[in-house]
Structures are given as structure tokens and as C-alpha cells.
C-alpha positions as CSV (number, residue, x, y, z in Angstrom):
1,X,85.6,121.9,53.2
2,X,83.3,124.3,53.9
3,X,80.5,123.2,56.0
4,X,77.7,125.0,57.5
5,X,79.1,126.3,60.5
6,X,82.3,127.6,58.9
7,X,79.2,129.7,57.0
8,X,77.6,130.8,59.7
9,X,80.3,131.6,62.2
10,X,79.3,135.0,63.7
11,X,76.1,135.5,63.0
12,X,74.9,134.4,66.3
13,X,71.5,133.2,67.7
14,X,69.8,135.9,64.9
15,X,71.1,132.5,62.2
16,X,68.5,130.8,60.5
17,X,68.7,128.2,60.4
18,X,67.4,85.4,75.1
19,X,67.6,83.9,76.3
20,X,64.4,82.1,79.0
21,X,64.1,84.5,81.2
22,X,62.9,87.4,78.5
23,X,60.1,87.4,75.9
24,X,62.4,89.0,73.1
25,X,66.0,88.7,72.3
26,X,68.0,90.8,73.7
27,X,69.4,92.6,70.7
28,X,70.3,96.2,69.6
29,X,67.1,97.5,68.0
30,X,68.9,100.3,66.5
31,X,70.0,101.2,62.9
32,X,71.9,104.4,64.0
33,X,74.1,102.3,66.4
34,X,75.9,99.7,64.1
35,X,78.9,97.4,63.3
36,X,80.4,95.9,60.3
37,X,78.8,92.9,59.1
38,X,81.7,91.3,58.0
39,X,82.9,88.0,59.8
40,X,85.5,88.1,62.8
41,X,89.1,87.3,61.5
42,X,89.8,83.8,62.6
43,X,93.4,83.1,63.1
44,X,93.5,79.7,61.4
45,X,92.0,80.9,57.8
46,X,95.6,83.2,57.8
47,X,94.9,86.0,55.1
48,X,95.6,90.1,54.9
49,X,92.8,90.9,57.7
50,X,95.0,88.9,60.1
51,X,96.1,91.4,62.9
52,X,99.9,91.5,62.8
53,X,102.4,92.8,65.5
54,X,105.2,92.2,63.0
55,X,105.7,95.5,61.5
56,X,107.3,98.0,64.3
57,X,108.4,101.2,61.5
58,X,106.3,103.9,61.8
59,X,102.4,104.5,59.5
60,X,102.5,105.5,56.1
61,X,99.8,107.6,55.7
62,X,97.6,104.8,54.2
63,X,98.6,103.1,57.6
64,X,97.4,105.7,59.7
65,X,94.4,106.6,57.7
66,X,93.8,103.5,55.2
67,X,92.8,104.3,51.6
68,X,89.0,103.2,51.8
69,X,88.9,106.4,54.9
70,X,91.0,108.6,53.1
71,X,88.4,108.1,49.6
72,X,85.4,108.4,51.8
73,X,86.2,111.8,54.0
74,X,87.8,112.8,50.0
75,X,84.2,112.0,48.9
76,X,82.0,113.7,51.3
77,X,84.1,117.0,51.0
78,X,82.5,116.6,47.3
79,X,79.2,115.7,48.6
80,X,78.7,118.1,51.8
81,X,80.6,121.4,49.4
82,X,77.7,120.5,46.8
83,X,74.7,120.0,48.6
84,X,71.9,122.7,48.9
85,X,70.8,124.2,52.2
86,X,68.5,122.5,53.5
87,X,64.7,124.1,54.3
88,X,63.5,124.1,58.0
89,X,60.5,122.8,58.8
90,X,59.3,123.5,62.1
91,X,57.5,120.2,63.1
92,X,53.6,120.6,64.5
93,X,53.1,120.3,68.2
94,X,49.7,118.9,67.1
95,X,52.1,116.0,65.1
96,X,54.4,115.6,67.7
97,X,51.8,114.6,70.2
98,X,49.8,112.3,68.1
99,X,54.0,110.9,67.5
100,X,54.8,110.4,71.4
101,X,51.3,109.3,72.6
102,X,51.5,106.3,69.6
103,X,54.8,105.1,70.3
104,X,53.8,105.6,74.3
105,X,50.6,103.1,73.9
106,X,52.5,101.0,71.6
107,X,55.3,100.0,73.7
108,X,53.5,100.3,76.8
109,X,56.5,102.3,77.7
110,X,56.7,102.9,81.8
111,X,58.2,106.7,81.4
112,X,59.8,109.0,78.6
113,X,60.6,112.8,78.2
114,X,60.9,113.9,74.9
115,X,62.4,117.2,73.6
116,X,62.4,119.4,70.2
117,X,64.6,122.5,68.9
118,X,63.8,124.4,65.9
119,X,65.7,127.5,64.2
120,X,67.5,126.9,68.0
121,X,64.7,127.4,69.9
122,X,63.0,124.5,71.7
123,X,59.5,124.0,70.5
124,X,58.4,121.2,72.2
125,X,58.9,119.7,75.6
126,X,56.7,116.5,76.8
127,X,56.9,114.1,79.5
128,X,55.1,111.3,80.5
129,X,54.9,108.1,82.8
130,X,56.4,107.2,86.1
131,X,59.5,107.5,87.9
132,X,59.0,103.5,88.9
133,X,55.7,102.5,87.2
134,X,53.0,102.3,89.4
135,X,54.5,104.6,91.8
136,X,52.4,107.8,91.5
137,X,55.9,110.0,91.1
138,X,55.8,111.4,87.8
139,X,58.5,112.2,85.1
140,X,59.0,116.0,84.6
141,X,61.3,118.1,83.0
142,X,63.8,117.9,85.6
143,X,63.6,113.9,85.9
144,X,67.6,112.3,86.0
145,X,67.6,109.9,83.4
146,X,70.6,107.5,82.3
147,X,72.1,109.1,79.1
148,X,74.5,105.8,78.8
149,X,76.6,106.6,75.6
150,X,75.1,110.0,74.8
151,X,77.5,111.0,77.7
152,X,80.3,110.1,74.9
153,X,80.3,113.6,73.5
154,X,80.6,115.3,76.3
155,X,83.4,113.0,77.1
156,X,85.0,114.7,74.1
157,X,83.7,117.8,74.6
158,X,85.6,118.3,77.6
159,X,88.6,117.2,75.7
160,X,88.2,119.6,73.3
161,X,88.2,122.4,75.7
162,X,91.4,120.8,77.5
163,X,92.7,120.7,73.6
164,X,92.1,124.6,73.4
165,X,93.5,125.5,76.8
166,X,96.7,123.7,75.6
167,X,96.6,120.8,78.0
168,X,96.9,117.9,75.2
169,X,96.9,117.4,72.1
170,X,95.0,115.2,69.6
171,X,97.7,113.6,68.4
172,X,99.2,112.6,71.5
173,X,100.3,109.2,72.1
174,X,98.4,108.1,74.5
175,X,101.2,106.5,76.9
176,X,102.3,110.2,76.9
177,X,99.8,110.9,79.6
178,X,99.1,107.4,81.0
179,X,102.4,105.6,80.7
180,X,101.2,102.5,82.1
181,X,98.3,102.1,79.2
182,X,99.5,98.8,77.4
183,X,97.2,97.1,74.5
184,X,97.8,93.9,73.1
185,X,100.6,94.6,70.8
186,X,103.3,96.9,71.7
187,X,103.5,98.8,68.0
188,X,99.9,99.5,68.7
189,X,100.5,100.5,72.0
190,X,103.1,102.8,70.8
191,X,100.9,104.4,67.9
192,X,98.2,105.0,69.5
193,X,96.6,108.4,69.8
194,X,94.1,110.3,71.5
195,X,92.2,110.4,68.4
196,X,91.9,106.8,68.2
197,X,90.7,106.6,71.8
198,X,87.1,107.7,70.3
199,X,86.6,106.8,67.4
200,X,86.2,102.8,67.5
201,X,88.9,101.7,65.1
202,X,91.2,99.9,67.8
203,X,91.0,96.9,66.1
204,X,88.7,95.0,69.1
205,X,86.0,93.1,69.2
206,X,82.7,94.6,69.3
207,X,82.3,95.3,73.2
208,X,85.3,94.2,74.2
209,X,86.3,94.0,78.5
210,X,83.1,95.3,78.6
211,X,82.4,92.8,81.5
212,X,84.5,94.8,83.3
213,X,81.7,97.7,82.9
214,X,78.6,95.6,83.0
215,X,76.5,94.5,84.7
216,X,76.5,97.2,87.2
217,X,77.4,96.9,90.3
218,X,80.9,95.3,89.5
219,X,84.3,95.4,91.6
220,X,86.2,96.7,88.1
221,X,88.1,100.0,88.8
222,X,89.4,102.2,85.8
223,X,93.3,100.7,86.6
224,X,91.6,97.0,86.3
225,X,90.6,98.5,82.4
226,X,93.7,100.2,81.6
227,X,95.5,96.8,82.8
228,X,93.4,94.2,81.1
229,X,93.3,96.1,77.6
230,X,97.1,94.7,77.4
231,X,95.3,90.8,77.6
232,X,92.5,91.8,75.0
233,X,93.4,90.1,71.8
234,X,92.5,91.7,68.7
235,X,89.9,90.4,65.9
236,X,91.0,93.2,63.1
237,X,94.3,95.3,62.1
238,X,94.2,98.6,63.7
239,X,92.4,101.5,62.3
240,X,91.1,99.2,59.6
241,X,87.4,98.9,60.9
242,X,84.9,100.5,63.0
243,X,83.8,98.3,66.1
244,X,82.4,100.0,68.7
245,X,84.4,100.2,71.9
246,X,83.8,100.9,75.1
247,X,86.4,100.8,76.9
248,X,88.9,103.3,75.0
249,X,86.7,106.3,76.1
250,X,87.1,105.7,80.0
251,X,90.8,105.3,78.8
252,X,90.1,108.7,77.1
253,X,88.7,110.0,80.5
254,X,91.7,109.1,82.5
255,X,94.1,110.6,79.8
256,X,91.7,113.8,80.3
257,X,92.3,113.3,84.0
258,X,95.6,113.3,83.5
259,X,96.8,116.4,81.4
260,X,94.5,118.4,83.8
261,X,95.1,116.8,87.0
262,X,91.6,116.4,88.4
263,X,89.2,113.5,88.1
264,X,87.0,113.0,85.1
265,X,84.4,113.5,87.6
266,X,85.5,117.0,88.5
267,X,86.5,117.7,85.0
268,X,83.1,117.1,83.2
269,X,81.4,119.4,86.3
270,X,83.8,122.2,85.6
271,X,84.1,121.9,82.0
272,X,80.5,121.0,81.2
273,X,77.8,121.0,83.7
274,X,78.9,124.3,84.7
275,X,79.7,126.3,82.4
276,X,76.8,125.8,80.4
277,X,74.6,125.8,83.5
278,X,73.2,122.0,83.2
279,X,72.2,122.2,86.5
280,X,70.4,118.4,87.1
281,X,73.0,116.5,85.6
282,X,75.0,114.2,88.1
283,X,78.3,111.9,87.7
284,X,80.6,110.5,90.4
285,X,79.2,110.0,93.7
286,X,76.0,111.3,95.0
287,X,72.5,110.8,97.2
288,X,69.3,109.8,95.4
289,X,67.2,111.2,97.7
290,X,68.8,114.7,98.2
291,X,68.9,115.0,94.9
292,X,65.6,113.4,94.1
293,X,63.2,112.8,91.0
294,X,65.4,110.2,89.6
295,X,64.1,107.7,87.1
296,X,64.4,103.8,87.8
297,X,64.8,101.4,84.7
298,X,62.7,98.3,83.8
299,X,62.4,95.7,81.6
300,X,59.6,93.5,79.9
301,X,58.1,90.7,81.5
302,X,54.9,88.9,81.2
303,X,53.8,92.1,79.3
304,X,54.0,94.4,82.0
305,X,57.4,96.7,83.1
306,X,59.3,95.6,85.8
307,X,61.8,97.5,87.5
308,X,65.4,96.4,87.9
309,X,68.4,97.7,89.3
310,X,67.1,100.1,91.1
311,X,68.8,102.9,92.6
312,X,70.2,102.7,96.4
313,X,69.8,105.4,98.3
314,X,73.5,106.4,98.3
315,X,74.3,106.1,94.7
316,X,78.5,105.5,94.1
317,X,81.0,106.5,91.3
318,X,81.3,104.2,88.8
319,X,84.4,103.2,86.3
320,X,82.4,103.5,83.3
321,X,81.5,107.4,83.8
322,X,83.3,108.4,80.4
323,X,81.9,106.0,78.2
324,X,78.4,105.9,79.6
325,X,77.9,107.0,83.2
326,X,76.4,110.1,83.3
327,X,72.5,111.0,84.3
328,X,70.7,114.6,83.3
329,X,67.3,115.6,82.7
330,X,65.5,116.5,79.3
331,X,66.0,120.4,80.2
332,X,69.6,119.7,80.3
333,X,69.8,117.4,77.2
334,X,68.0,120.4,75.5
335,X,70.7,123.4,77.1
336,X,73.3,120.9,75.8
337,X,71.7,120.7,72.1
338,X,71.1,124.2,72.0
339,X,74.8,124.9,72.5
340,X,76.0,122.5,69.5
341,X,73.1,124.2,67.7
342,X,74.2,128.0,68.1
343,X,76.7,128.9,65.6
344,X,78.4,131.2,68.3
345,X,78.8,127.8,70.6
346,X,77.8,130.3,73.8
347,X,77.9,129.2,77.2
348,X,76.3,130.6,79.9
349,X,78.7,133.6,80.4
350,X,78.4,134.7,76.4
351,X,81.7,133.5,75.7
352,X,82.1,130.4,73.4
353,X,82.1,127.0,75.0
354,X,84.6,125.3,72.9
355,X,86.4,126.7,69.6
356,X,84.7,126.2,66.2
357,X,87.9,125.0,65.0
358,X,87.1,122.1,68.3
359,X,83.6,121.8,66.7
360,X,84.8,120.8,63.5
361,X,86.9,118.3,64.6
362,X,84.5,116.8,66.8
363,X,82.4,116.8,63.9
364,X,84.5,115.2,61.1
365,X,83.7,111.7,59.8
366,X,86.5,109.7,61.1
367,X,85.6,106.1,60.9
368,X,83.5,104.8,58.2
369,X,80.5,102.9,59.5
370,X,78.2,100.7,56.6
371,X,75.2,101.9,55.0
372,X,72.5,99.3,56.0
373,X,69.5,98.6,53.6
374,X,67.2,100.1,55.9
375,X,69.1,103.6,56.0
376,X,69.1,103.5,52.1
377,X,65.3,102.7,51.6
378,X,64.1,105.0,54.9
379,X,66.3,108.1,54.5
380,X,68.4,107.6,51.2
381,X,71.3,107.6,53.4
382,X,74.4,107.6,51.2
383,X,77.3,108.1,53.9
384,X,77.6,107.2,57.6
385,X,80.6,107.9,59.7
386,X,81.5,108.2,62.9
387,X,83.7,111.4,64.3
388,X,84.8,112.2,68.2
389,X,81.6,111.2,70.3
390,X,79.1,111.7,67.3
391,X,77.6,109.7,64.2
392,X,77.5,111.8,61.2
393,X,75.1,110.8,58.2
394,X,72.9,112.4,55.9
395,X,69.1,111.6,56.5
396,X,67.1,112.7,53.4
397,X,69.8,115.2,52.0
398,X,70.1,116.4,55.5
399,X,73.2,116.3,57.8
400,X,72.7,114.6,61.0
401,X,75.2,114.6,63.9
402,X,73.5,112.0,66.4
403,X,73.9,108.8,69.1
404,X,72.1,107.2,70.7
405,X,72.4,105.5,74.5
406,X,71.4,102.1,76.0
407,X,71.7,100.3,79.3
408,X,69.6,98.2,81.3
409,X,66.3,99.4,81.1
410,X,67.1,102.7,79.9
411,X,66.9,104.1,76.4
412,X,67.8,107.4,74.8
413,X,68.9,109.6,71.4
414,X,69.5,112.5,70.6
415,X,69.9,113.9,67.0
416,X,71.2,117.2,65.9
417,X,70.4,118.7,62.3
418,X,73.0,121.8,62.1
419,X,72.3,123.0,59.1
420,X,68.9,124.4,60.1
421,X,69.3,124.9,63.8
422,X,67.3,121.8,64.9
423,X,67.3,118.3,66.6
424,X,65.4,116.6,69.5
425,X,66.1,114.0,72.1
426,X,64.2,111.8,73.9
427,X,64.7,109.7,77.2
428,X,63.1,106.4,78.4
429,X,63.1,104.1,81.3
430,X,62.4,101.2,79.9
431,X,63.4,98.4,77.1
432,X,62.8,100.7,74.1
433,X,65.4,99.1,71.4
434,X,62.7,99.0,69.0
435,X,60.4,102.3,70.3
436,X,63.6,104.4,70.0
437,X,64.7,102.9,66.3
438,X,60.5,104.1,65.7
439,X,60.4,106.9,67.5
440,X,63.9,108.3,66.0
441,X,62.2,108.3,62.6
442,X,59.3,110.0,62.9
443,X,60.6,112.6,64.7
444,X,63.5,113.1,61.7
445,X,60.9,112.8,59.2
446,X,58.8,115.5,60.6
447,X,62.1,118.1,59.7
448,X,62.9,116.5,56.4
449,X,60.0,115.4,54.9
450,X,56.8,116.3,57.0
451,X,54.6,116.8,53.8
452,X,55.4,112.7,52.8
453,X,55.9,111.2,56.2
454,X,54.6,107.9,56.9
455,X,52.8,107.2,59.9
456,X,54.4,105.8,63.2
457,X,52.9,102.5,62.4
458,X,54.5,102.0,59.4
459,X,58.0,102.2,60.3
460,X,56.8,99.8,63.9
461,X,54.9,96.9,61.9
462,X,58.5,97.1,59.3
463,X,60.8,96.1,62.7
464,X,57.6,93.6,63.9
465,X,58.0,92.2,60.2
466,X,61.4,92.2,60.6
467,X,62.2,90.4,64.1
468,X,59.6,87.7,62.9
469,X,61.1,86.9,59.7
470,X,64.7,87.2,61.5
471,X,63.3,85.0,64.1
472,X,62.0,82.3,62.2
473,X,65.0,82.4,59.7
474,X,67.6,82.3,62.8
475,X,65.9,80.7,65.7
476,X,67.2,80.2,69.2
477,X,69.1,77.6,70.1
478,X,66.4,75.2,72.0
479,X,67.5,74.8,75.3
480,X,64.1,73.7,76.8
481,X,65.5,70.8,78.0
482,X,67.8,72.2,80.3
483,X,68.4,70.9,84.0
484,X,70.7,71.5,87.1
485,X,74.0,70.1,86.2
486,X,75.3,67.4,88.9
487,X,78.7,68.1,90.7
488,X,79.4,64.5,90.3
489,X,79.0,64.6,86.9
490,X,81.6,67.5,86.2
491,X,84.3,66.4,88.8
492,X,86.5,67.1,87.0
493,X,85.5,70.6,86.0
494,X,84.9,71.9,89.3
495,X,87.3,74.8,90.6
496,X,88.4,78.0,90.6
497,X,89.2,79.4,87.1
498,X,91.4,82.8,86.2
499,X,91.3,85.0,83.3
500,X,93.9,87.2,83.0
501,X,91.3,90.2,82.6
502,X,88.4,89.1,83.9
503,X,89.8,87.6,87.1
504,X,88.7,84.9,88.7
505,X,85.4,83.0,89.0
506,X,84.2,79.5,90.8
507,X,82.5,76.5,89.2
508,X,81.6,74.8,92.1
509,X,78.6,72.2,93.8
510,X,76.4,73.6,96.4
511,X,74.0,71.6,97.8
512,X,73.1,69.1,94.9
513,X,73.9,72.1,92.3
514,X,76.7,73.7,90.5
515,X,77.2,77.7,90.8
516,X,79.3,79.9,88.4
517,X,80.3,83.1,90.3
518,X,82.0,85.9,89.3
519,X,84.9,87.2,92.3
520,X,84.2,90.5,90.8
521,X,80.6,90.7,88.9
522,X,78.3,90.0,91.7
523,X,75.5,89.7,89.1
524,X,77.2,86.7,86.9
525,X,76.1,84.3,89.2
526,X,74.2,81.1,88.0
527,X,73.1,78.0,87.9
528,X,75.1,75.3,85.6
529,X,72.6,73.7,83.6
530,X,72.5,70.1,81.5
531,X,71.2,70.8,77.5
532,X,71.6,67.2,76.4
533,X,75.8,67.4,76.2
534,X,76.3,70.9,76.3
535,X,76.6,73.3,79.5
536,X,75.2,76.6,80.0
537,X,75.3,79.8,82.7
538,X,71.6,80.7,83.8
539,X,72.2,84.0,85.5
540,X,69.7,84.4,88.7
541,X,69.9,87.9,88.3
542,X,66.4,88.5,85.6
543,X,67.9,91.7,84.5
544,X,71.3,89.6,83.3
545,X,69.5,88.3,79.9
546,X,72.1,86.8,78.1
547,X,73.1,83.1,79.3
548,X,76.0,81.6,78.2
549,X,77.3,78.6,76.8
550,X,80.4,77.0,78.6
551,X,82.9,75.3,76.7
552,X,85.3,73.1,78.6
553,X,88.6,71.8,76.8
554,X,89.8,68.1,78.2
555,X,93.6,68.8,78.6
556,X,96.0,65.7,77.7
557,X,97.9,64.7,80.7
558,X,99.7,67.2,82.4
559,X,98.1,70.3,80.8
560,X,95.4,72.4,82.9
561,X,92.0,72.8,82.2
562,X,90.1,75.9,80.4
563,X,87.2,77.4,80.0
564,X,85.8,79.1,76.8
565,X,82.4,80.8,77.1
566,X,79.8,82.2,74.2
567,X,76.8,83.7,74.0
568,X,73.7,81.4,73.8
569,X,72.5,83.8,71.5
570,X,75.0,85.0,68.9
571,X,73.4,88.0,68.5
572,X,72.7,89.5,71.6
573,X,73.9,92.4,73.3
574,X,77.7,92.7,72.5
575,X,78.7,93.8,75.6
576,X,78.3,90.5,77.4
577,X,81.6,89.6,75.5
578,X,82.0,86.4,76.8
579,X,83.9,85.5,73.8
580,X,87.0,87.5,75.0
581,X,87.4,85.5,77.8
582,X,89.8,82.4,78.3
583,X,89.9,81.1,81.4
584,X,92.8,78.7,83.3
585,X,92.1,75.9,86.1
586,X,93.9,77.1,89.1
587,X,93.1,75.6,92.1
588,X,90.5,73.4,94.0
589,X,86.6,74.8,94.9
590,X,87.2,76.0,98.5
């Protein structure tokens, strides 16, 4: 296949180029970040999408890489070797303002940075808002933001450069470097790969152990994760779907750790903040204040932004570093684009960062992702994919290599459009699902179609529509009735519970009420609350949206009890994946 950058190699940078507590649900606003609509595989319908763990030979190559993958990369060769080059447009500051200043008033957004390249150059570089609102401190250029799963690339990134240097390989199994890595079924275990560390086809539930993740601040270390993958059942047959996945990339960080014998924390320093001279950026351990100008997230409430989780002063390492731990500011975001961007992939010294051979890879479609309805009538999308740490798709005619991030009260994207040298990013601290799905456009349509754009507004009052109509078609369960749960009513509910995963938690009275607590996620701690005959967690933590439902199962004599949990609201943030949990009565409340 030849591609753009197999064209342009050499020519250098002369190329042209919820629940109560929340006024919304607490969904992913975001058609670039998305999972297959099809229903989960339940176990008692039987049928070919049933995971199996009967067949122990080794892949056929339609095993390895099924036949729907193997016609869709066969297809885009056809697609990407016959498309024209694109034209560059050069987007007008004069646009770009009016764009930013909209989607600022509109979303009453507490504090963004926003970014633009063109022909490799940056063009365009705007901040705006508060470090905490009402604080004074402004954002500038060299403001630390959460880049949450934008960090994913440079996750493989590093591995790239640990592939050139000869310290793995992508084909590795993974139990070659971590031998006590175990999923749920030994064949998979066994067969899997590097590869399939980052590209979300492990067969998992969307989000799955990502309890162990978030909310932050949690007890989970990085062994916890590697051990509790071995209890995570799977929904789907391996490398049959794309479900995004967590957890596999700080299993991809450990393996990294691992062939090079440093921590991911030192790694991404030496391989990546340093050589290419992103100076701001910060992982592992560190001091908020000594470093300073670091952004605070908040959420929505009673219209106004209210700051959550904020920062202590001495800010630790966390496990989920490889999949989404990782802070910079827009001026590094942008030395970071412009490096993907320059056909010569220079760092700082002159000499190239990774191989283009590296690049490519990194940039192959890997995992098909569905086409949504939206991406066919905004951008006549016709393929999305998703390669090592990147979403691939063509946006008018256009290829974009993009992701996007989100955590608590911190939003980002970043797109890149190789093929004419440009991209942009942006960076918010604050709930911004739909902003950034709004913002995302107008900025993309400003390269590929700046003549026939539609205004902001257009694309906002199409996701206002939207919600309503979704709203209104799907409503929330009504739990307005809800009220403290009695410890004499659930006798014989109360006590401590285990998950083999998870660990343990208490359901027990206090003083007239009954608590759920988490031994190690401080933040899943709650009420139990009454809703008519059903039982459900309310979190006290405001910035824990997403209540759950629990389920209790009367055991005939002689079994133990257990505990179930789902999501009050089916379609909120995946991550809370209570549905992965299965919990056993073990002992008495202390």
C-alpha cells in the first residue's frame, strides 16, 4: 500500500503538505470514541458468538485475523492507493476565534487551550479560562492538563522505539515478558500478542476491571490488574470485535517495562518527553506546586462548574499511567503533533524519533470499529478503524489519524490529517462530552471543507436534538422514591462480600443506615437506598455519577449469598463496569 508517508519519506519539513446527583447523563458524547452496537453474548441463548476455550491448536489465519478484518484492511488498500491528494486549506485565525469563543459561551466551559498545525507549522494557539474557575490563575500555553487516553499513543510510541532498538517484538506473546499475565482462558492467554495488547479486540467487555482504575484515588496496583484479568470473563471470541479496553495498555506498559528494565515511568521520560523536548509533561510521581500552573477538573452543577478532585499538593504515581495517566500542556501536545506530522519524524537532535517502518504500523487499521449514521451524514465517512494508539478514518475524503481523552472533569482530542501536514488539539477542564464531539467538527471542517462549513450551532442544536429525542425515547429509570434502606430489613444481606478482582467491600448498618464501601475504592462508598423493591448504591462522592443497582440472589439452604451489581443507567460511562463484578458472602459486618 502506498500511503502518503511512504511518498513523502525524505523530503523533510520543505513537504507540502445519572443518575440524581447530575443534570445530564453521564454518557460518552463522542462519535470518534465508539463501540459496536451489537448486544453482549449471553451465555444461555448458546450460538457461534459464544466465547469458547475448547479449541487449544494454534490460529488459522482467519483465526488470527478473521475474514470481515482481513476484507476491510484488503479494501482500504483499494481505497487509500486510489484516492486523490487532498488540498490544504489553512483554516482563518479570524474563523478559529469566532469557533472557540462559540463553543466557550456555549458550554460555559471553566478553561480550554486549543491548538492548530498547518503545512506543519502551528498556526494558531489560544487559551482561555481558569486553572480552578473563579480563581484568577489563568490557563496558558504551558498549563498541565489531563490527556487521559491521548497518552495511549505514546504508550505505543515508546514501544515502537523499544521495537526498533530490538528489545521486543510485535508479535511476542505476551507471557514472554510478563509470565505471570493470565486471562480468562488459557488458549487466549497463550495466543496473545503484543499487538493485541492495543488494539481492543480481547474479547472483553467494554471497560472491563476498569474499577480497578477508576475512580481515582484507588488502592489498585498494576500486579492487582495483571492478576484480576485471569477472573474477567469474556462477552465475545477473541479478536472478533472491537471493545475498548483499558486495561490491556497498562499490561502493554508493564511488558514495555519489562523488555527494557525500567519503569514505564522512566521509559516514557526517556523515550518521549525527552527526546522530543516536551518539557511540561509529567507522569509518575511529582509536586503540584513545584511544578505549578496545573489545571483542576470540574463538573456541572446547578449550571455553574464545580471543581472536583482536585489535585493534592503532592501528586502520586498512579496504575493507570499507560492507558490514561499522563498530563502535558498545549505546547507539548503541539511538539508531539508536529513530530507525527513531519515526514522525516525528527526529534530534537535531527535524528528520526521512531522508524517510518514504526509509523506505519502504528498507523494501520487493525480493528474494525462501525460506521455510525452521524459519521456518514457529517463527514461521508466510509471506513473507521482502529490501529496501535490511534483511530484511523476518512473525514470528507480525508485521512484522519485521531483519539480523543476523557476523565473526570477533563476533556481532550487531538486529530492528525497527514496527508497535508495538519491537525489540532484542544484541552478542557471541564465536562465537555458534547463541546468536544462540537468542537472536533468545526475545527475538521475548517481543513476539508471551509468554503461549505456549517456553523458551530448547527452541529450543537443536532446533539441538543439528539439527547432530547434519546431522552424521551429511553428515560431514566425513576428512582424518586428512593429512601435509606433499614439494617433490619436486609438482615440477612448485611456482611462482608468478595470479588475475586475487585476485592472485598461491606454492606453494613451504621447508625440507622446501610453503607456499601469499597476496601480498596475509597470513592465507592454510599448510602443503600429503598426504590419500592429494588436496592440501589448512592455514592456520596458528587464526582462518582453513576449509582448502581444491587442485585442480591437468595441462596437455597446451604449455598452463600451473592451480589450482582448494574448500572442504574445502562448507558453511562462504561468504565463503572459494575457488570463484571460477582461478589461472594464471606463473613459477618465487623
Amino acid at each position: 500500500m502506498r500511503l502518503w508517508w511512504a511518498a513523502n519519506r525524505g523530503r523533510g519539513r520543505q513537504a507540502a503538505g445519572n443518575g440524581r446527583k447530575l443534570a445530564s447523563r453521564s454518557r460518552r458524547f463522542d462519535h470518534f470514541e465508539l463501540t459496536d452496537s451489537r448486544p453482549e453474548y449471553d451465555a444461555s441463548r448458546g450460538g457461534p458468538e459464544a466465547p469458547s476455550s475448547s479449541a487449544r491448536r494454534a490460529p488459522r489465519l482467519s483465526e488470527k485475523f478473521p475474514i470481515r478484518t482481513i476484507l476491510f484492511i484488503a479494501c482500504l488498500h483499494a481505497l487509500v492507493g486510489c484516492a486523490h491528494q487532498p488540498v490544504a486549506h489553512t483554516p482563518n485565525r479570524a474563523a478559529l476565534d469566532q469557533i472557540v469563543d462559540e463553543v466557550i459561551a456555549r458550554y460555559d466551559l471553566p478553561g480550554i487551550a486549543v491548538g492548530v498545525i498547518s503545512d506543519g507549522e502551528t498556526i494558531y494557539a489560544r487559551t482561555s479560562g481558569e486553572l480552578i474557575a473563579g480563581s484568577g490563575q489563568r490557563i496558558n500555553a504551558n498549563t498541565l492538563f489531563k490527556v487521559a487516553s491521548n497518552g495511549k499513543a505514546m504508550t505505543t510510541g515508546m514501544l515502537a522505539r523499544l521495537a526498533d532498538a530490538g528489545k521486543l517484538q510485535w508479535n511476542d506473546p505476551v507471557v514472554q515478558h510478563l509470565p505471570a499475565f493470565r486471562m480468562n482462558d488459557p488458549w487466549i492467554t497463550r495466543e496473545m500478542q503484543i499487538r493485541d495488547l492495543l488494539i481492543h479486540n480481547s474479547g472483553l467487555r467494554a471497560g472491563a476491571g476498569d474499577l480497578m482504575l477508576w475512580p481515582e484515588p484507588n488502592l489498585f496496583t498494576r500486579a492487582d490488574i495483571i492478576a484480576g484479568l485471569a477472573h474477567l470473563k469474556p462477552i465475545d471470541s477473541f479478536r472478533t470485535r472491537y471493545s475498548y479496553d483499558n486495561l490491556m495498555y497498562v499490561v502493554a506498559g508493564e511488558v514495555a517495562a519489562a523488555a527494557a528494565g525500567l519503569s514505564y515511568e522512566e521509559l516514557i521520560k526517556r523515550e518521549v518527553f525527552e527526546p522530543l523536548g516536551m518539557t511540561r509533561c509529567q507522569v509518575g510521581a511529582w509536586n503540584r506546586d513545584v511544578i505549578g500552573n496545573v489545571a483542576q477538573p470540574h463538573m456541572r452543577q446547578d449550571n455553574r462548574n464545580v471543581l472536583i478532585r482536585r489535585d493534592e499538593a503532592n501528586i502520586p504515581a498512579i496504575t493507570s499511567a499507560a492507558a490514561g495517566g499522563i498530563r502535558c500542556s498545549l505546547n507539548d501536545m503541539l511538539t508531539w503533533m508536529r513530530m507525527w506530522l513531519d515526514p522525516d519524524l525528527e526529534s530534537r537532535s535531527g535524528e528520526p524519533w521512531i522508524s517510518t517502518a514504526q509509523r506505519d504500523t502504528l498507523w494501520t487499521p487493525q480493528t474494525p470499529i462501525s460506521v455510525t449514521q452521524r459519521q456518514r451524514e457529517w463527514f461521508n465517512t466510509r471506513f473507521n478503524a482502529y490501529g496501535f494508539g490511534w483511530r484511523l478514518s476518512d473525514l470528507d475524503g480525508v485521512l484522519s489519524v485521531a483519539h480523543t481523552g476523557t476523565l473526570a472533569g477533563m476533556y481532550s482530542a487531538l486529530t492528525l490529517l497527514p496527508e497535508t501536514r495538519s491537525g489540532f488539539v484542544f484541552l478542557i477542564n471541564g465536562d465537555a462530552g458534547e463541546a468536544r464531539v462540537v468542537l472536533t467538527t468545526a475545527l475538521i471542517k475548517q481543513f476539508t471543507q471551509p468554503d461549505g462549513a456549517m456553523p458551530l450551532a448547527h452541529y450543537a442544536e443536532i446533539l441538543a436534538r439528539e439527547e432530547q429525542e434519546e431522552a424521551s425515547a429511553d428515560p431514566l429509570p425513576d428512582t424518586s422514591s428512593r429512601e435509606l434502606a433499614q439494617p433490619e430489613r436486609l438482615t440477612k444481606r448485611l456482611g462482608v462480600y468478595r470479588d475475586p478482582w475487585f476485592g472485598e467491600v461491606t454492606i453494613c448498618g451504621n447508625g440507622g443506615r446501610v453503607v456499601f464501601s469499597s476496601a480498596k475504592s475509597p470513592l465507592l462508598k454510599g448510602d443503600v437506598m429503598q426504590v419500592g423493591e429494588r436496592l440501589l448504591v448512592d455514592w456520596y462522592d458528587e464526582s462518582t455519577p453513576v449509582e448502581a443497582w444491587l442485585h442480591f440472589a437468595q441462596p437455597e439452604q446451604g449455598e452463600t449469598m451473592t451480589l450482582t451489581m448494574t448500572k442504574v443507567d445502562p448507558k453511562a460511562d462504561f468504565s463503572y463496569d459494575y457488570e463484571d463484578l460477582a461478589f461472594v458472602w464471606v463473613r459477618e459486618c465487623p
